[in-house]
Backbone atoms as SQL, in Angstrom:
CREATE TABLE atoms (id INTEGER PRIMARY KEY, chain TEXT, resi INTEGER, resn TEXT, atom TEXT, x REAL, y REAL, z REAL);
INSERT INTO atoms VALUES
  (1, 'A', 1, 'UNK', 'N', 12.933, -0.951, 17.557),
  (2, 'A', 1, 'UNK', 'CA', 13.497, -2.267, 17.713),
  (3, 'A', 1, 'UNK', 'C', 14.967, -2.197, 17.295),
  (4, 'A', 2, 'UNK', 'N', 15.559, -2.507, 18.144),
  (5, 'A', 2, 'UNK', 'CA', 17.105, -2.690, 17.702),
  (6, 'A', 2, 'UNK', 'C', 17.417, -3.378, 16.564),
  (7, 'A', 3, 'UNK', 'N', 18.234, -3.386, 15.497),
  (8, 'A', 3, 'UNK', 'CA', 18.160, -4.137, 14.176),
  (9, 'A', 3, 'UNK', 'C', 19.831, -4.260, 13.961),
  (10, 'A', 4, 'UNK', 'N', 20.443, -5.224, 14.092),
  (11, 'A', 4, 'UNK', 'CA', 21.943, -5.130, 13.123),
  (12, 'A', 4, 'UNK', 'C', 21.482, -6.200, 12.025),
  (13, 'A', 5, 'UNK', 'N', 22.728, -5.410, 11.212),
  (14, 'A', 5, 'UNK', 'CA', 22.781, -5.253, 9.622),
  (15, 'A', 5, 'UNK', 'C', 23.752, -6.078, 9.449),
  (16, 'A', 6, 'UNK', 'N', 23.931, -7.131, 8.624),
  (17, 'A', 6, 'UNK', 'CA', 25.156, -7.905, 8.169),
  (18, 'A', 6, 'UNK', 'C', 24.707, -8.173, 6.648),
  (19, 'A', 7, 'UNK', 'N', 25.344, -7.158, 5.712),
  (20, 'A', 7, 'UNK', 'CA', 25.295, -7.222, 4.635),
  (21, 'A', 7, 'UNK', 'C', 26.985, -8.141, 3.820),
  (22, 'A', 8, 'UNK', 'N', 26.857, -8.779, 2.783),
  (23, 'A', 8, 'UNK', 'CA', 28.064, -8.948, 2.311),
  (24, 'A', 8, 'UNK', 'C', 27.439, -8.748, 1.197),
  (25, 'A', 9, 'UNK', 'N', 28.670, -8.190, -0.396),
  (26, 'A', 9, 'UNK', 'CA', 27.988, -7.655, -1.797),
  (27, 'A', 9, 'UNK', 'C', 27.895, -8.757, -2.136),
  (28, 'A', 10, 'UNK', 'N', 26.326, -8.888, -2.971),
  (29, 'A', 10, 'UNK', 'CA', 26.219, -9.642, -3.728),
  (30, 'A', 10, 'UNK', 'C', 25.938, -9.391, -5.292),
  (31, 'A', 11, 'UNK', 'N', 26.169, -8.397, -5.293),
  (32, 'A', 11, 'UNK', 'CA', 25.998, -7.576, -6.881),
  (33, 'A', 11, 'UNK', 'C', 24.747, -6.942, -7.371),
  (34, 'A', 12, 'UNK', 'N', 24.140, -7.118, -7.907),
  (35, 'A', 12, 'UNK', 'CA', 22.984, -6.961, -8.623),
  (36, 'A', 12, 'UNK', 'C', 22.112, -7.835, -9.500),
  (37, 'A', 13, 'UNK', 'N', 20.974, -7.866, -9.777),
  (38, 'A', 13, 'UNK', 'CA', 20.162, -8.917, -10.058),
  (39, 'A', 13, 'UNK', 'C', 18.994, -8.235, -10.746),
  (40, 'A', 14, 'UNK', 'N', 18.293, -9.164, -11.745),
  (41, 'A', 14, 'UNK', 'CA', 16.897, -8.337, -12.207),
  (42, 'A', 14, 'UNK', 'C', 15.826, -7.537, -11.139),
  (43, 'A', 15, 'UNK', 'N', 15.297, -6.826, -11.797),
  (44, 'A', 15, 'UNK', 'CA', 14.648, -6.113, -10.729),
  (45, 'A', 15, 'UNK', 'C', 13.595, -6.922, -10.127),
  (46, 'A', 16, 'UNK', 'N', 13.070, -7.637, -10.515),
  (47, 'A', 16, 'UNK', 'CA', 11.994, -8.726, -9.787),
  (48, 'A', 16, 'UNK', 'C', 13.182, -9.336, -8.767),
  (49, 'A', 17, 'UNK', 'N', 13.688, -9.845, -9.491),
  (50, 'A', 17, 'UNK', 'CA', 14.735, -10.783, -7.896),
  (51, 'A', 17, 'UNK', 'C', 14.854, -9.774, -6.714),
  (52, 'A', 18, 'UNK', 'N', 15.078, -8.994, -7.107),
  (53, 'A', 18, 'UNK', 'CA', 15.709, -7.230, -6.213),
  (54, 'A', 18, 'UNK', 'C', 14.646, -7.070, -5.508),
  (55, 'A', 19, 'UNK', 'N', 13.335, -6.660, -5.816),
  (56, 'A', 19, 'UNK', 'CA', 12.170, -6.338, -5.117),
  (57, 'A', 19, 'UNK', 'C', 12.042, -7.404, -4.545),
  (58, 'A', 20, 'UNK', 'N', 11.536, -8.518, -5.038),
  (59, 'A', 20, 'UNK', 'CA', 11.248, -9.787, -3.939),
  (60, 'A', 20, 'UNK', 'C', 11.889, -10.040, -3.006),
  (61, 'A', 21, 'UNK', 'N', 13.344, -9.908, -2.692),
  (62, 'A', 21, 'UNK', 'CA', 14.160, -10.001, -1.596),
  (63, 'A', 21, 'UNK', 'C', 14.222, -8.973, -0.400),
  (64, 'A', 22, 'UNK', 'N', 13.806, -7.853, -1.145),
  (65, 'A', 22, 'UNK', 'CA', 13.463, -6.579, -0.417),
  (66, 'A', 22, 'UNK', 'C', 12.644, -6.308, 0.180),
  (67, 'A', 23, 'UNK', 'N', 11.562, -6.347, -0.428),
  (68, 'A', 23, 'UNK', 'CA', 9.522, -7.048, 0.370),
  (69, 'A', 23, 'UNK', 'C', 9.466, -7.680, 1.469),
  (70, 'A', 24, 'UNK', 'N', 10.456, -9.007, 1.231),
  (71, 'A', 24, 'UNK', 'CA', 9.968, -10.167, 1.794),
  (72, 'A', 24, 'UNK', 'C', 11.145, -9.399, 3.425),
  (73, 'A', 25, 'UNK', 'N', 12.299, -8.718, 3.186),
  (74, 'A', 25, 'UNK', 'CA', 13.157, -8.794, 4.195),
  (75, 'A', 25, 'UNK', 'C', 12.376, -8.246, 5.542),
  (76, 'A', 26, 'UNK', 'N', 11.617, -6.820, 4.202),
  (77, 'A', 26, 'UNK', 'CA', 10.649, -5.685, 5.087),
  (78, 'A', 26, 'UNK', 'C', 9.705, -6.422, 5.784),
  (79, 'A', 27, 'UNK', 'N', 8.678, -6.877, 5.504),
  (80, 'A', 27, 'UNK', 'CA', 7.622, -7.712, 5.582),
  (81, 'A', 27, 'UNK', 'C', 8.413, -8.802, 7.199),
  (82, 'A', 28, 'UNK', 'N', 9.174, -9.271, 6.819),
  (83, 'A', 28, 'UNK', 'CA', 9.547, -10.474, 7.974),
  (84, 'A', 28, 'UNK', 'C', 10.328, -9.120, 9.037),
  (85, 'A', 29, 'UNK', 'N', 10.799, -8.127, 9.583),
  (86, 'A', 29, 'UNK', 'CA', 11.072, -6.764, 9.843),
  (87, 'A', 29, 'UNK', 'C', 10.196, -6.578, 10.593),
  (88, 'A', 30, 'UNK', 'N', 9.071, -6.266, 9.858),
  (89, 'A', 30, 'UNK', 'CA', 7.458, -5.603, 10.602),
  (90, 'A', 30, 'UNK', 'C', 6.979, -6.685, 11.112),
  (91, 'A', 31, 'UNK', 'N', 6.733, -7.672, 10.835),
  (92, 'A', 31, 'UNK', 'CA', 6.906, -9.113, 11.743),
  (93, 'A', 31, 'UNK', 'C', 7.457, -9.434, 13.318),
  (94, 'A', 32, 'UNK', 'N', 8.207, -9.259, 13.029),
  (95, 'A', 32, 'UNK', 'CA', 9.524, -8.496, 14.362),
  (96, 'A', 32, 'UNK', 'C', 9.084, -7.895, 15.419),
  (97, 'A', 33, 'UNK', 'N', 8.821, -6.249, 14.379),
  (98, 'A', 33, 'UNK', 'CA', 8.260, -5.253, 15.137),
  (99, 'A', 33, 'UNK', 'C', 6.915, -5.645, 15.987),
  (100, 'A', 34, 'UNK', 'N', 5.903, -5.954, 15.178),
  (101, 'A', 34, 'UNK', 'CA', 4.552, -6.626, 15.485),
  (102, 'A', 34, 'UNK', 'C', 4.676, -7.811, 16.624),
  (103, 'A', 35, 'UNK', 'N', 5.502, -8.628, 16.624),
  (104, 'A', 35, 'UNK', 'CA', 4.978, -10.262, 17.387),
  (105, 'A', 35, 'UNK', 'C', 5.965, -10.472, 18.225),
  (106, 'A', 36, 'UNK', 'N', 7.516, -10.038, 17.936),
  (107, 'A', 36, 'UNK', 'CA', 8.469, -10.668, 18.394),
  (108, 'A', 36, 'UNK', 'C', 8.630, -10.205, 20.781),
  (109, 'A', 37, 'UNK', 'N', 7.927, -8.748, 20.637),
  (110, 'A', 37, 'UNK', 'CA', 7.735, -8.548, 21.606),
  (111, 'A', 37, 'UNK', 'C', 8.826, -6.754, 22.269),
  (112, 'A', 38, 'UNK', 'N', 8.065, -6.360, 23.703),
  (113, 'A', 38, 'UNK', 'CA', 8.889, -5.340, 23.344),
  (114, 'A', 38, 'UNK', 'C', 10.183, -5.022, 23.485),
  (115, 'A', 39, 'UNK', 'N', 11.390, -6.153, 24.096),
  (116, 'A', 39, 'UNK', 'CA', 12.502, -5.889, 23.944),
  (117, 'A', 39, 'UNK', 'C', 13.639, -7.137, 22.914),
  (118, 'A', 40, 'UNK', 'N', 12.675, -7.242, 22.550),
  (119, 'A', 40, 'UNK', 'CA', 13.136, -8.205, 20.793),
  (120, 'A', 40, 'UNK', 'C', 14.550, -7.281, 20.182),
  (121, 'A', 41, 'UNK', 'N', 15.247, -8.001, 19.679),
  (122, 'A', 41, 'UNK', 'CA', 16.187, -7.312, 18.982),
  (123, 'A', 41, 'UNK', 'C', 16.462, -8.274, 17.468),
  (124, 'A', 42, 'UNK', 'N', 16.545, -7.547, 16.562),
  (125, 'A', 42, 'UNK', 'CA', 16.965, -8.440, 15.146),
  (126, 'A', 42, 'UNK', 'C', 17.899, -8.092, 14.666),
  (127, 'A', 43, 'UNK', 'N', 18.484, -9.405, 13.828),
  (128, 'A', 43, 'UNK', 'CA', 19.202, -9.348, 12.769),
  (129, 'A', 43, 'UNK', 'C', 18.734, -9.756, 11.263),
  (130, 'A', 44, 'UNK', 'N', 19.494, -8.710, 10.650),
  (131, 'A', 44, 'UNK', 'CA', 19.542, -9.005, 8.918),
  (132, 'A', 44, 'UNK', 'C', 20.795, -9.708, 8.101),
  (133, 'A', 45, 'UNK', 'N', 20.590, -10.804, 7.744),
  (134, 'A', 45, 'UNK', 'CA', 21.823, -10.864, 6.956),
  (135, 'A', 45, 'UNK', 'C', 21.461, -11.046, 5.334),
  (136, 'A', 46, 'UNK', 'N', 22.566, -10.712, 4.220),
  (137, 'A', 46, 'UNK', 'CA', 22.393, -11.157, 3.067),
  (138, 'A', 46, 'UNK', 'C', 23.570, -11.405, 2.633),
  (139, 'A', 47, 'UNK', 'N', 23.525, -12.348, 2.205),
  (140, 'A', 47, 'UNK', 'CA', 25.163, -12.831, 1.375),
  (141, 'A', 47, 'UNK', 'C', 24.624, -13.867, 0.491),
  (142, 'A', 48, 'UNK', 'N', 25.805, -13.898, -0.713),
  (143, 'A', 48, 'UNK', 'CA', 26.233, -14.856, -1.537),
  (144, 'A', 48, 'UNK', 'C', 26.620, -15.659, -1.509),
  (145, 'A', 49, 'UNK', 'N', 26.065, -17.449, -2.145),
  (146, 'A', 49, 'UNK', 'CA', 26.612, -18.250, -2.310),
  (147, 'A', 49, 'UNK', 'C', 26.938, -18.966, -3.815),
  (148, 'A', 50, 'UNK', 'N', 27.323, -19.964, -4.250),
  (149, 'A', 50, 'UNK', 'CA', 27.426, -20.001, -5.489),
  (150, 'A', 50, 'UNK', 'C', 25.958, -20.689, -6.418),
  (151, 'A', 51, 'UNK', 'N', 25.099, -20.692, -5.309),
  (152, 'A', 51, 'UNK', 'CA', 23.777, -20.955, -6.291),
  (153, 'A', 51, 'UNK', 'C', 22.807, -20.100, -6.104),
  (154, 'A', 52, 'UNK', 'N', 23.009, -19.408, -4.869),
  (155, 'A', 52, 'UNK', 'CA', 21.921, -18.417, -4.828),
  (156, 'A', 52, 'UNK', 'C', 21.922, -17.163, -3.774),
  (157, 'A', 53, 'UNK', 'N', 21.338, -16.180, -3.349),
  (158, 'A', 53, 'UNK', 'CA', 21.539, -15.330, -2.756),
  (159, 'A', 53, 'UNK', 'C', 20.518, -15.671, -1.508),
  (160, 'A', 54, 'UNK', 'N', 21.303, -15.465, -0.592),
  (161, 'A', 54, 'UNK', 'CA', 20.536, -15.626, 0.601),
  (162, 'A', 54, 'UNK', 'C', 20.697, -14.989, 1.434),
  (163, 'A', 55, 'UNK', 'N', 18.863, -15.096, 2.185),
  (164, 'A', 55, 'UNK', 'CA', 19.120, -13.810, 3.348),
  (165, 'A', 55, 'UNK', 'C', 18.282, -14.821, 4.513),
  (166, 'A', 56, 'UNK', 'N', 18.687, -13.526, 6.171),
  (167, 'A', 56, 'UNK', 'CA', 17.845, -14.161, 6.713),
  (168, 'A', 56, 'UNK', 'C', 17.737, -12.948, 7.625),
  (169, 'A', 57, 'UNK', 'N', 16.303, -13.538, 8.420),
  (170, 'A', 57, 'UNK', 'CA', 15.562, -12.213, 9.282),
  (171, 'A', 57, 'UNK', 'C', 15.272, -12.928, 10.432),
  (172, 'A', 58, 'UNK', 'N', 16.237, -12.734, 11.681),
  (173, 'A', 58, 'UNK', 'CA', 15.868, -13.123, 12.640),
  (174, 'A', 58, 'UNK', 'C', 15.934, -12.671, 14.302),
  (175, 'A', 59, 'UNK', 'N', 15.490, -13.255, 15.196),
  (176, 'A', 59, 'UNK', 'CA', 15.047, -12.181, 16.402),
  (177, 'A', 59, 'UNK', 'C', 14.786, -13.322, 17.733),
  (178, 'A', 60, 'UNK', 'N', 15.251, -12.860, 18.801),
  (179, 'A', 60, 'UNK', 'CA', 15.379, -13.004, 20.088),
  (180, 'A', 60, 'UNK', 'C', 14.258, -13.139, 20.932),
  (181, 'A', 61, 'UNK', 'N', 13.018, -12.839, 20.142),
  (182, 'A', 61, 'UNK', 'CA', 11.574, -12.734, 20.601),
  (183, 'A', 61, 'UNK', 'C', 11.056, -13.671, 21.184),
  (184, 'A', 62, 'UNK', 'N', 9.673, -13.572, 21.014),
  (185, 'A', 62, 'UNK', 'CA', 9.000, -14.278, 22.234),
  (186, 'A', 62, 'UNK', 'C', 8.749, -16.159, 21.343),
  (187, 'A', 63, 'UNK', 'N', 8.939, -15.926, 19.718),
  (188, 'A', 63, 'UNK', 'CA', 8.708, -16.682, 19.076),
  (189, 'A', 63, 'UNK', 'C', 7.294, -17.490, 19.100),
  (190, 'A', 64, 'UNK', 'N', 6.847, -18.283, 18.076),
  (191, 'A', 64, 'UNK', 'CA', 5.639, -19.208, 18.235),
  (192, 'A', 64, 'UNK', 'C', 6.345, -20.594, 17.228),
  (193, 'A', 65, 'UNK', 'N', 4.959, -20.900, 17.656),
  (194, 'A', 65, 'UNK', 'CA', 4.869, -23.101, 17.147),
  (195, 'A', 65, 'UNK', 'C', 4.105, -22.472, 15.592),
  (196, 'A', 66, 'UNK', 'N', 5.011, -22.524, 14.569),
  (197, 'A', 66, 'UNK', 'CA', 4.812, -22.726, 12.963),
  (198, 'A', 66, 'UNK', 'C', 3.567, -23.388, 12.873),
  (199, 'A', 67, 'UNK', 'N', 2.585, -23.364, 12.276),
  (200, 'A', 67, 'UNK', 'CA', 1.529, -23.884, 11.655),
  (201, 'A', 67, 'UNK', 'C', 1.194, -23.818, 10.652),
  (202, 'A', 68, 'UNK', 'N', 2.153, -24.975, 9.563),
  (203, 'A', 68, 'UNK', 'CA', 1.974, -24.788, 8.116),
  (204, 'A', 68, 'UNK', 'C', 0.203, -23.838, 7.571),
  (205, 'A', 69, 'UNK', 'N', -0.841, -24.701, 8.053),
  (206, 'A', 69, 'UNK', 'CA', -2.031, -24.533, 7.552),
  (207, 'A', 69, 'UNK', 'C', -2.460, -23.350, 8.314),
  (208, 'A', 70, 'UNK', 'N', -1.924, -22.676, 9.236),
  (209, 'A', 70, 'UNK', 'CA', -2.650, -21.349, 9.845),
  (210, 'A', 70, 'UNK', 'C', -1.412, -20.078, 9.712),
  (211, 'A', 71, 'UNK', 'N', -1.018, -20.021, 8.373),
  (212, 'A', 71, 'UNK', 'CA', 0.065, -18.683, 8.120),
  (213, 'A', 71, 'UNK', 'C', -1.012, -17.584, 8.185),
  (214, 'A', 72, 'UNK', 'N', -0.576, -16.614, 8.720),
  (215, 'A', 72, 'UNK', 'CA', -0.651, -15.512, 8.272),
  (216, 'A', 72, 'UNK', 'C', -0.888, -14.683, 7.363),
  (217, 'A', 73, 'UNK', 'N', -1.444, -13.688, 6.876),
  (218, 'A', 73, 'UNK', 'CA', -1.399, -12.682, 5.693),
  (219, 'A', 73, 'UNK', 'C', 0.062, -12.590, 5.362),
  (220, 'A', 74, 'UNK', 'N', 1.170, -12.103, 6.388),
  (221, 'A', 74, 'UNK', 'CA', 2.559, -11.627, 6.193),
  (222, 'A', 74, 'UNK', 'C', 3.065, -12.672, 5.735),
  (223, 'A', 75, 'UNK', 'N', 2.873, -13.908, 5.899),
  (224, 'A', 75, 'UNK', 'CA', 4.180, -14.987, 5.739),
  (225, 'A', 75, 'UNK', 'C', 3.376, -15.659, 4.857),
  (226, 'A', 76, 'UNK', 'N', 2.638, -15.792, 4.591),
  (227, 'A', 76, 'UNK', 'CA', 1.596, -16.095, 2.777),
  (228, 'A', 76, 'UNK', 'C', 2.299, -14.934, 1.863),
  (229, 'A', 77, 'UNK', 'N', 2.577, -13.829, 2.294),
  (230, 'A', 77, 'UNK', 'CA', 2.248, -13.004, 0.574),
  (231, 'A', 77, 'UNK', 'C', 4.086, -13.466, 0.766),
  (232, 'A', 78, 'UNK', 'N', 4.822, -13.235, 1.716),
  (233, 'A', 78, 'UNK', 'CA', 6.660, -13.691, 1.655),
  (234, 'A', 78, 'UNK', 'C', 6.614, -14.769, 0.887),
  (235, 'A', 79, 'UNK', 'N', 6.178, -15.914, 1.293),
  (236, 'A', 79, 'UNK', 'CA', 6.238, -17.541, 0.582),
  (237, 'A', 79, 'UNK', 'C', 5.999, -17.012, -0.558),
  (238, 'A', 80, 'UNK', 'N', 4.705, -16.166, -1.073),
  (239, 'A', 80, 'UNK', 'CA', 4.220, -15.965, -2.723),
  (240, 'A', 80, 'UNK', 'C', 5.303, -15.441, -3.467),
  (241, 'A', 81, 'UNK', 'N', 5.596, -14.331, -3.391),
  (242, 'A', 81, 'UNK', 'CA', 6.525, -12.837, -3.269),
  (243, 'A', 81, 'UNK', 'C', 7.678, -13.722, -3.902),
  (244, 'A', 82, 'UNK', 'N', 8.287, -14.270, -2.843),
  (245, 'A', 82, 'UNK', 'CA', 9.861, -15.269, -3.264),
  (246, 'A', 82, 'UNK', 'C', 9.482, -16.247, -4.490),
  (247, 'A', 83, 'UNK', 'N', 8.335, -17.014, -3.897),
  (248, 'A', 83, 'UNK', 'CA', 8.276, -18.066, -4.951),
  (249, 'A', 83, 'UNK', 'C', 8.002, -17.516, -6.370),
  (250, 'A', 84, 'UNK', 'N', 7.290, -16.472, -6.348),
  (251, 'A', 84, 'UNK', 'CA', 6.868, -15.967, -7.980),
  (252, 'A', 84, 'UNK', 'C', 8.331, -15.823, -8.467),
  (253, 'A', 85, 'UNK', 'N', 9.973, -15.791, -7.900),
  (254, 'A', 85, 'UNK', 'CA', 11.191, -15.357, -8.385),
  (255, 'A', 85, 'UNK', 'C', 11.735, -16.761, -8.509),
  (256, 'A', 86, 'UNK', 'N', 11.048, -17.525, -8.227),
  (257, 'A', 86, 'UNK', 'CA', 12.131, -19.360, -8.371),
  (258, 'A', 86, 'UNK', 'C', 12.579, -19.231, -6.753),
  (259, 'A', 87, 'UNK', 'N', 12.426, -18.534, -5.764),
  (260, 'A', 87, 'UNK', 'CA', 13.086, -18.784, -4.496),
  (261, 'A', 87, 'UNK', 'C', 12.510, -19.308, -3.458),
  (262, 'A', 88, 'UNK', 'N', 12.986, -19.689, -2.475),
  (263, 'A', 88, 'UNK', 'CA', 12.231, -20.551, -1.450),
  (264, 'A', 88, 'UNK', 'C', 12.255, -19.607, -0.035),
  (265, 'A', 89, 'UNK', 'N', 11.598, -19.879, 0.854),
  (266, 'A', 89, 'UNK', 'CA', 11.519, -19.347, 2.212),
  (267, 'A', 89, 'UNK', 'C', 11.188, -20.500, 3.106),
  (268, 'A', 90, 'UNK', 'N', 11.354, -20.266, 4.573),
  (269, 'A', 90, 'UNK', 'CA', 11.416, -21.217, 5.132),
  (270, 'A', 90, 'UNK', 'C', 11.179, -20.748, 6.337),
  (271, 'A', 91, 'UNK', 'N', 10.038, -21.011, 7.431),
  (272, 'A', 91, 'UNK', 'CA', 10.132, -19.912, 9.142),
  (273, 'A', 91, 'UNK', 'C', 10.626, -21.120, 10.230),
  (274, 'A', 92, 'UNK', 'N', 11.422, -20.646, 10.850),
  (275, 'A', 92, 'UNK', 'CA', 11.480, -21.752, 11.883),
  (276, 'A', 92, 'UNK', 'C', 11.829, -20.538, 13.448),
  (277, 'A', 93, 'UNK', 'N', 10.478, -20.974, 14.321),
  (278, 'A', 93, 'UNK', 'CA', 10.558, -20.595, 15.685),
  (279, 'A', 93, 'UNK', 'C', 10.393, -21.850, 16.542),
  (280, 'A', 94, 'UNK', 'N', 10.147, -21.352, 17.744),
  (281, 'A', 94, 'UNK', 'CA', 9.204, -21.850, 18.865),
  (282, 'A', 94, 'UNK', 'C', 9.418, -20.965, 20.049),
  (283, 'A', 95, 'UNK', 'N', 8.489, -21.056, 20.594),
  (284, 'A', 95, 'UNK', 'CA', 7.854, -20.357, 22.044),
  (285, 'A', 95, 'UNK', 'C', 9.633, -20.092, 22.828),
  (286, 'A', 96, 'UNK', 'N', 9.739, -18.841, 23.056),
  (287, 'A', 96, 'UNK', 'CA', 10.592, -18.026, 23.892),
  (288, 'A', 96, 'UNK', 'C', 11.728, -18.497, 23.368),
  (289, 'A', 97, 'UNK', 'N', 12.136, -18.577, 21.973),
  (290, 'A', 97, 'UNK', 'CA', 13.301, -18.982, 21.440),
  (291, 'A', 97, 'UNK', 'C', 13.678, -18.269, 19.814),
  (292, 'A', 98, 'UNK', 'N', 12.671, -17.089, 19.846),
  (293, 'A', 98, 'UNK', 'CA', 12.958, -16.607, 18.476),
  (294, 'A', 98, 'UNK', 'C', 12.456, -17.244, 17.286),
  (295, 'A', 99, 'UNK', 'N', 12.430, -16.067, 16.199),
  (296, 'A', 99, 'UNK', 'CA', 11.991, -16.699, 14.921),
  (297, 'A', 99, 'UNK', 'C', 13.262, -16.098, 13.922),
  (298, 'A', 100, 'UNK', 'N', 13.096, -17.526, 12.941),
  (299, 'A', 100, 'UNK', 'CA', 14.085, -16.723, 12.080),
  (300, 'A', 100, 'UNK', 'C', 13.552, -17.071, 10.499),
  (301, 'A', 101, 'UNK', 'N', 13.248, -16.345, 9.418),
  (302, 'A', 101, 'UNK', 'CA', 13.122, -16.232, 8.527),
  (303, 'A', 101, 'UNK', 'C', 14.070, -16.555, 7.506),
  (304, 'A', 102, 'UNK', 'N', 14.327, -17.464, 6.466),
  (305, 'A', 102, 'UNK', 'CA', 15.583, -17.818, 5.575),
  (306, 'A', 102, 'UNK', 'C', 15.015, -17.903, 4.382),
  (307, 'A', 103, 'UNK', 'N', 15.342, -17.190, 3.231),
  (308, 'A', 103, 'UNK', 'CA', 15.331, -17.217, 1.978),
  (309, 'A', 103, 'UNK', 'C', 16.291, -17.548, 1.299),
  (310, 'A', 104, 'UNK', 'N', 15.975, -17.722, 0.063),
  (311, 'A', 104, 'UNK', 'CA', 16.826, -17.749, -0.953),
  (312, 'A', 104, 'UNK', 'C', 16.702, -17.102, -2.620),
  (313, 'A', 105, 'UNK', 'N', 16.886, -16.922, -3.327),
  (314, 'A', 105, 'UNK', 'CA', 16.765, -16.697, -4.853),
  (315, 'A', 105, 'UNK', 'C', 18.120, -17.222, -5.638),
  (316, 'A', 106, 'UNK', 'N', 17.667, -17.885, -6.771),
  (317, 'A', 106, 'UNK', 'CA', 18.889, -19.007, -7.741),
  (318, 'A', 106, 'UNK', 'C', 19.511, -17.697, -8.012),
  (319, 'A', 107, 'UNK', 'N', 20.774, -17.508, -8.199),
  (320, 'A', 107, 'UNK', 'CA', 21.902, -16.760, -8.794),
  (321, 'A', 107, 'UNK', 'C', 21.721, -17.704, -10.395),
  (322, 'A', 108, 'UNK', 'N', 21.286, -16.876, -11.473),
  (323, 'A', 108, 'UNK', 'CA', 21.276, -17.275, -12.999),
  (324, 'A', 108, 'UNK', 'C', 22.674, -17.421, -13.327),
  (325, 'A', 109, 'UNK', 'N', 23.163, -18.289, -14.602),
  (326, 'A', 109, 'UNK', 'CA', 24.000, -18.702, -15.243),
  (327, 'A', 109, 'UNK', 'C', 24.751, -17.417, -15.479),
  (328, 'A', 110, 'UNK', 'N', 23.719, -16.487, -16.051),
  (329, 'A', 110, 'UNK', 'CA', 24.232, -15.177, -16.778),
  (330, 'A', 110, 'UNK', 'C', 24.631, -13.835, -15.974),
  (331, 'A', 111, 'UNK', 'N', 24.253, -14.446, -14.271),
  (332, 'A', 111, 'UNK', 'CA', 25.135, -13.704, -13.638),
  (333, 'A', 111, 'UNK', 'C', 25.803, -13.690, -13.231),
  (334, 'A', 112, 'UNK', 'N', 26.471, -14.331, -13.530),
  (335, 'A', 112, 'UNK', 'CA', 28.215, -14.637, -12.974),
  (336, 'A', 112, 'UNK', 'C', 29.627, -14.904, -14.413),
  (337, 'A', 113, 'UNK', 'N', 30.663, -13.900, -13.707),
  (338, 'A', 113, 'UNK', 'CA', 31.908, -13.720, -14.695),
  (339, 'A', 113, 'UNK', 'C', 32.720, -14.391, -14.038),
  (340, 'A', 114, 'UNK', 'N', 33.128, -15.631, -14.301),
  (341, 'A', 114, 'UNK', 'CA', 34.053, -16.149, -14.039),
  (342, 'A', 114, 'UNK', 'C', 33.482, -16.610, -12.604),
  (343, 'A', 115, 'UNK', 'N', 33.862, -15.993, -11.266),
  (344, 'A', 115, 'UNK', 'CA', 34.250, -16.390, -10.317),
  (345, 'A', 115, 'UNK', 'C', 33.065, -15.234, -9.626),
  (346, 'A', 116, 'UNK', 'N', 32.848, -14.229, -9.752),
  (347, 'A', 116, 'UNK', 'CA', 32.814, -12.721, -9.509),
  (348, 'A', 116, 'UNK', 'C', 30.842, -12.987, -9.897),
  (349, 'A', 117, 'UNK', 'N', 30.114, -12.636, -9.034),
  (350, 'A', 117, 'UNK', 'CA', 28.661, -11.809, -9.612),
  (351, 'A', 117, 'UNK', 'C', 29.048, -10.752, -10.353),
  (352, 'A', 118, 'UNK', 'N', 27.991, -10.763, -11.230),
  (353, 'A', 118, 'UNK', 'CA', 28.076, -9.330, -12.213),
  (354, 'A', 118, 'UNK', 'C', 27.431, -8.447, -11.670),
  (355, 'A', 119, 'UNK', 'N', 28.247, -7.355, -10.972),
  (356, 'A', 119, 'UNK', 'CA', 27.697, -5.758, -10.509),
  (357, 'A', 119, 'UNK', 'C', 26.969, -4.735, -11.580);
């Protein structure tokens, strides 16, 4: 599957924040790979804002109609995964219009110098 990468630094973070963002990116990825169809193409982004770090995972695919009450194994353990870190997730598709995956995790008080995340 074709994949571009749009990273911007966002420093570093406890290792739970770190893994959970990482899981959940993989996880919504193989998602992709699995549903989106076979000439799907995705993007990754992650960047910084001043309350929290956010990413998103999204794709050109064949997409589906969200059904809060009929998730998945994959997009149950993502929702868990984030939420056990204080962060939120969010899926928004529909039929032949792509899905895109959006997270977040709070950027703590104690990680930030001044202006700057702490690397």
């Amino acid at each position: 599957m074709p994949l571009t990468v749009d990273l911007q630094d966002v420093g570093r973070f406890s290792e739970d924040r770190e893994t959970a963002i990482y899981y959940c990116c993989l996880e919504a990825l193989q998602n992709v790979a699995k549903h989106a169809g076979d000439d799907a193409q995705a993007l990754l982004r992650l960047w910084p804002d001043r309350k929290a770090v956010r990413f998103t995972v999204s794709d050109n695919g064949v997409g589906f109609v969200p059904r809060p009450a009929a998730k998945g194994a994959g997009l149950t353990n993502m929702t868990d995964r984030i939420g056990a870190v204080g962060g939120t997730l969010s899926v928004r598709s529909s039929p032949g219009e792509g899905t895109t995956v959006l997270g977040g995790v709070a950027i703590e008080a104690s990680d930030w110098i001044g202006d700057v995340v702490r690397i």
